[in-house]
Structure formats: C-alpha cells, structure tokens
C-alpha positions in Angstrom: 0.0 0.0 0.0 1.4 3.5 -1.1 1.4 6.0 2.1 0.3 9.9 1.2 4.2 10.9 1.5 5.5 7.8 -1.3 2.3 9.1 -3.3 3.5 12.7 -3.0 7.1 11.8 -4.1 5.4 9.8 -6.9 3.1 12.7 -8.3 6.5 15.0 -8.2 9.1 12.6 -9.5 8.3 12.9 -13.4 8.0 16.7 -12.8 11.7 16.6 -11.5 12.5 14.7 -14.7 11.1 17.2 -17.0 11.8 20.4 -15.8 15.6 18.6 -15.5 15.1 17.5 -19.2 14.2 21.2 -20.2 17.2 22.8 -18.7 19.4 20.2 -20.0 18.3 20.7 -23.7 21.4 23.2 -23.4 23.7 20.5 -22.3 26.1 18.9 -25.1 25.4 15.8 -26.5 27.7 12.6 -25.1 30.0 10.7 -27.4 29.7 7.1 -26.0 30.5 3.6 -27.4 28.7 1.3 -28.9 25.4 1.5 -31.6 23.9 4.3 -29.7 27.7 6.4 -30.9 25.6 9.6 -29.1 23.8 10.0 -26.2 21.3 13.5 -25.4 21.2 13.7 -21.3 17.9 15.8 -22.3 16.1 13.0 -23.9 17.5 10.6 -21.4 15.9 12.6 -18.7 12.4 13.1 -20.6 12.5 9.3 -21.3 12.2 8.8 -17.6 9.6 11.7 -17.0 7.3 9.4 -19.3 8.1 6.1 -17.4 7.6 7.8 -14.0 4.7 9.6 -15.1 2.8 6.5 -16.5 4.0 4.2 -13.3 3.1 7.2 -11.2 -0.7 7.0 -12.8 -0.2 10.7 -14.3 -0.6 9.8 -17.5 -2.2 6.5 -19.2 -0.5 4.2 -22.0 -2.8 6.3 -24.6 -1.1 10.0 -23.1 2.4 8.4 -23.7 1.5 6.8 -27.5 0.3 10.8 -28.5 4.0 12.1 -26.8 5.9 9.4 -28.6 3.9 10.4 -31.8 4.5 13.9 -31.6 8.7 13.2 -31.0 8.5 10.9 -34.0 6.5 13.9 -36.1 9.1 16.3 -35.0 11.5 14.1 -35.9 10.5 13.7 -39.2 9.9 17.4 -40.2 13.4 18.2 -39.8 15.1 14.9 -41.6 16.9 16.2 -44.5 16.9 13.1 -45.9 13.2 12.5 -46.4 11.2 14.2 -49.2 10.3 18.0 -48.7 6.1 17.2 -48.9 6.6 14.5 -46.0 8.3 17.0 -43.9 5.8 19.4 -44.6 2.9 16.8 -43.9 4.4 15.8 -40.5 5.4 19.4 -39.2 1.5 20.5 -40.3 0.6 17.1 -38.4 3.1 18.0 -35.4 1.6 21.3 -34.5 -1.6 20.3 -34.8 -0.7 17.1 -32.3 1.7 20.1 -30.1 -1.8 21.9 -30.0 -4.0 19.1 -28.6 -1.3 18.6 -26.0 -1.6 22.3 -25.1 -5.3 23.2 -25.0 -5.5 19.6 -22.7 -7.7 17.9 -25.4 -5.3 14.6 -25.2 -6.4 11.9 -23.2 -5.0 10.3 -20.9 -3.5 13.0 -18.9 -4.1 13.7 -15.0 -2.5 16.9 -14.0 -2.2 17.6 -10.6 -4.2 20.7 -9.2 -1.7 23.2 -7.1 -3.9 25.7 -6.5 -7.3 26.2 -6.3 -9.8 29.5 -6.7 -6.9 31.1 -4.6 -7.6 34.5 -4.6 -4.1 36.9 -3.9 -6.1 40.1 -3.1 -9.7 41.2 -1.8 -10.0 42.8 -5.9 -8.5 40.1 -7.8 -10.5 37.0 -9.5 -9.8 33.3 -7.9 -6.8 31.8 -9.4 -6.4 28.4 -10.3 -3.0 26.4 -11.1 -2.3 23.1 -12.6 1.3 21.7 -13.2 0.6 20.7 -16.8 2.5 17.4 -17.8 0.8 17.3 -20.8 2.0 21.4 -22.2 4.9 20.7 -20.5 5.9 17.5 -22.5 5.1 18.9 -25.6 7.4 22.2 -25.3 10.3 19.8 -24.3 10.0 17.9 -27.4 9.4 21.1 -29.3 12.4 22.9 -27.5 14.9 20.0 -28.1 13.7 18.4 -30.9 12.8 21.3 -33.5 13.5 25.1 -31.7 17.1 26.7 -32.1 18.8 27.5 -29.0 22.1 29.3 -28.2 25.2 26.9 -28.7 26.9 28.6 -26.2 27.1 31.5 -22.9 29.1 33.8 -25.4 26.0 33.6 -27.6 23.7 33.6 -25.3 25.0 36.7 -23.7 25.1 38.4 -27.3 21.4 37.6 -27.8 21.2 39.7 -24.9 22.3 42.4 -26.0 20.0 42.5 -29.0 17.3 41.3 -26.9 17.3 43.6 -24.5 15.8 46.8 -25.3 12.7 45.0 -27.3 12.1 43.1 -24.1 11.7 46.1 -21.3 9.7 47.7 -24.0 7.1 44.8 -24.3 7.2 44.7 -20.6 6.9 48.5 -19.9 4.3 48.7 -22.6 2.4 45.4 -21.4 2.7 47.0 -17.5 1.3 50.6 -18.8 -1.6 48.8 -20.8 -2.3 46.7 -17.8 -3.1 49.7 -15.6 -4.7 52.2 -18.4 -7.2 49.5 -19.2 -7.7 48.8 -15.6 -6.6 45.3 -15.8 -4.6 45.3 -13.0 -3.7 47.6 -10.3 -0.4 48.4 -8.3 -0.1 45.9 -5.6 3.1 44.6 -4.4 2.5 41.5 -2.6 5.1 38.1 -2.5 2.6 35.3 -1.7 3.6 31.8 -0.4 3.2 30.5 -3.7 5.2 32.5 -5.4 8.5 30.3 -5.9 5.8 27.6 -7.0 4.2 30.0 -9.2 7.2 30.9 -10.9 8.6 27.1 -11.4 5.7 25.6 -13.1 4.9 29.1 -15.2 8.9 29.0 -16.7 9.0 25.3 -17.2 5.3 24.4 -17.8 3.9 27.6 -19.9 7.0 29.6 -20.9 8.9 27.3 -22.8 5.8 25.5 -24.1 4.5 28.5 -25.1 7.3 30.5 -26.7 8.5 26.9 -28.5 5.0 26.7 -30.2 4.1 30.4 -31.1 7.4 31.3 -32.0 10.1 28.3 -32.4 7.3 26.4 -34.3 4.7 28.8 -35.8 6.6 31.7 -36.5 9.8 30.0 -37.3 8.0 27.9 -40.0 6.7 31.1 -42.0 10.4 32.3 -41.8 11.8 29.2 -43.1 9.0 29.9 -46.4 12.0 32.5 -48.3 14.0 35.0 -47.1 12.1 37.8 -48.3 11.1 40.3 -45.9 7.4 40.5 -45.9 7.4 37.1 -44.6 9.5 38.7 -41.6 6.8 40.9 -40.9 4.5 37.8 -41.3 5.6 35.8 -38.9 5.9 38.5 -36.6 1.9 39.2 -37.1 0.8 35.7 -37.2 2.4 34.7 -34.3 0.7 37.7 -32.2 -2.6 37.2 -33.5 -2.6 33.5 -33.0 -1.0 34.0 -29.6 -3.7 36.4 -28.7 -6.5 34.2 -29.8 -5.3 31.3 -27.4 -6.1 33.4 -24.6 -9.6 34.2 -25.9 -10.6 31.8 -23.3 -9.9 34.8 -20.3 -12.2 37.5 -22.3 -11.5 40.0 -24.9 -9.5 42.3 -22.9 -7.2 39.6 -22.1 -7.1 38.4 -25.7 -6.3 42.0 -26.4 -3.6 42.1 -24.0 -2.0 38.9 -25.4 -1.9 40.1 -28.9 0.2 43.0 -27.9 2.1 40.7 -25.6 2.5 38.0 -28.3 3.7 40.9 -30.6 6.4 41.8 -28.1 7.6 38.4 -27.9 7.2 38.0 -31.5 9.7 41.1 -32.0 12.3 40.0 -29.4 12.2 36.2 -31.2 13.3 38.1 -34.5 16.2 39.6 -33.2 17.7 36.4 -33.0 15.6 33.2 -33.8 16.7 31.7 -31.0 14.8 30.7 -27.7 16.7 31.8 -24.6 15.6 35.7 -24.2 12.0 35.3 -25.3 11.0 32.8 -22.7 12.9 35.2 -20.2 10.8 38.2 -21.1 7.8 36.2 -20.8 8.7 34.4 -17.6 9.7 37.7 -16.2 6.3 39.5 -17.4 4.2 37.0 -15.9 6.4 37.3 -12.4 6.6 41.0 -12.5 2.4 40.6 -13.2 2.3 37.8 -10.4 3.8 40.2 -7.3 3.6 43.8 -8.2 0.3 44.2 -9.4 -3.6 42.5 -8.9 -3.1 38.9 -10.4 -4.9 37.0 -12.4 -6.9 40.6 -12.9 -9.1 42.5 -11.2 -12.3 41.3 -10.7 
C-alpha cells in the first residue's frame, strides 16, 4: 500500500525529470560507445519523465502513444533526408498534435491541481494552477527536438544584448496597458506560492509557449524565403494566434495577449533563437504575479 508521502514523491518525480530534461536541452550531447555512438542527457531525462509519469498514474498508456507520436512527427519534419512534402505533412501534423497537447484535449492526462480558486487580493478574481505534464511534455519535445537554441554563454549573452531593449519595451508597454485599461492595479504583494508560481509558469507555460508560437509557428513562415514581408508575417501571425489562445480569459485579455504576443514575437526576431524570449515572458508573468492584482481585477 502506497502511504500519502511515497504518493506525493510519486506525483513529483516525473516533474523533476522534465523540468531537468528542459534545462538540459542546453547540455552537449555525449559521445559514447557502442550502436547508440551519441547520447542527449535531455532525452534521457524526458525518457524517464514518461516512465515515472505512467507508473506514477499521471498519465495513461494512450497519453504516452500521442507524446511518442508527436517526438516521431518532430523528428521527421526536420530529416533532411526524407522528401520535402513528407516534412511538410508531418510538421503540419506535429503542430496540430503540439496543439492538442496544449489546450489539454489529449487523453490520458491527470495533472495535478496546485492551487485552487486562490484568490491573492480582496480585488482580484480566484486563481487556479495546474502543473501541466501534458504542455509541459510537448514544449520539451518542441524545444529540443525542432527550436534553435544558443550553442553557447558567449551567444547567449550576445542575444542579450540585442534582446534587451525590445524586451523592457514589451514589458513596460504590457505594464502601462495593464493599468490604463484597468486590468490590474499596483499591488506589491510576495505570496507563499510565489516560488511555485514561478517554477511551473517558466517550465510548464514559458517554454511551451514560446516553443510553439514562436520556435514552431513563426519559425516555419520564416523558413517559407528569405524575403522580408514574410518577416513581418511571422511577426503578425504569431501575435494574433497568440492572442486568440487566450480568448478563453475575455477579450481584454485576448487584447492584451496580442500585444504581448507581438512583443515576444519582436524580441524572437532579433535572434531566432529561444533563450531571451522565454525570459521576457517568464519575467512579465512574475513581474504581473507580485507587483500588481493577479490573475486581474475582478
């Protein structure tokens, strides 16, 4: 019989997997012997998320069959080797699978509830949190598998410093918004939750997020010719389909989305690469989370 602390332990071992599998996608692969010749620590670590999450009872067989199908349709879209219309068919096919993961229409999936109708302020609406395997699994496989990433610190600090000025802008901008349109109000606060808050909201919606809207979706138009009207494209598709995701929270939240999702878009141009836009994102949301009325006012 399994006592409430091994159950616990259970629940949170295939988080500690993933969230180790994400920040490991920056690791270097391992030259080993043998027919393997390569070893990624990153898919080594999300290989046991998915065993300890199905022995754990977080997800079912079926949950782990539309993960494994969604690696194999990443997979495929970037093989060189195979014809051009079969990479197209199986990126299409991936994002659409990437999707169903990330609107939590797969089944088989049991996330656990961390907090529920909380509400941080006398003015704010009840907020509820889930630690989403299922979003969580399918921006790993997008980040590692099919999103370009800095290859080293060096680069990663240069990305910063053509990052940087587009990303206080979209924060300032989303900040002033938030108060003119009476979204939010000034509130400093640093709830109990906050540390928890800000683990699962970098490794469960950040990186999903940003790895679908922008290292899937608006990479893809960019990868369509180098001309630059599709730049702007992929800049305005991304924003607009960023904002309608969050349709589900109101129109003044869609609103507030698209402008964010334009932000984002605009700091992912400036280098195509992952790192600073789930940064700016993550630190929005934070920045949203203890200085002002969160989720919104009610």
């Amino acid at each position: 019989m399994t006592t409430a602390p091994e159950l616990q332990f259970l629940q949170i071992l295939p988080y500690l997997f993933l969230y180790a599998a994400i920040a490991a996608a920056w690791l270097p692969n391992i030259t080993v012997s043998g027919p393997l010749k390569l070893l990624v620590p990153s898919h080594l670590l999300a290989v046991l998320a998915g065993i300890s999450a199905l022995l754990s009872g977080l997800i079912t067989p079926v949950a782990m069959a539309v993960l494994l199908l969604l690696a194999v349709l990443l997979w495929a879209s970037i093989r060189n080797t195979l014809p051009l219309a079969l990479r197209i068919l199986t990126g299409v096919l991936a994002l659409v699978v990437a999707l169903v993961l990330a609107m939590h229409k797969a089944p088989g999936f049991h996330n656990i509830l961390l907090l529920d109708k909380v509400r941080f302020s006398d003015d704010a609406i009840p907020f509820t949190l889930y630690a989403n395997f299922d979003k969580g699994m399918a921006g790993y496989l997008l980040l590692s598998l099919f999103c370009a990433r800095a290859a080293s610190f060096r680069q990663f600090l240069d990305d910063g410093k053509r990052s940087a000025l587009p990303a206080l802008l979209t924060i300032a901008v989303l900040i002033g918004l938030g108060l003119f349109t009476h979204f939010f109000n000034f509130l400093p606060k640093l709830p109990e939750a906050t540390l928890l808050f800000f683990a699962v909201n970098l490794f469960l919606t950040c990186v999903a997020e940003e790895a679908f809207f922008r290292g899937l979706i608006q990479e893809a138009i960019y990868r369509l010719g180098n001309k630059p009207v599709l730049g702007y494209l992929a800049i305005a598709v991304s924003a607009v389909l960023f904002g309608l995701a969050h349709l589900g929270g109101g129109t003044q939240y869609a609103a507030l989305a698209t402008v964010a999702g334009l932000g984002y878009a605009i700091v992912y141009h400036r280098t195509r690469r992952l790192e600073w836009v789930i940064l700016t994102h993550a630190a929005f949301n934070l920045c949203h989370f203890v200085l002002f009325t969160y989720p919104r006012l009610a």
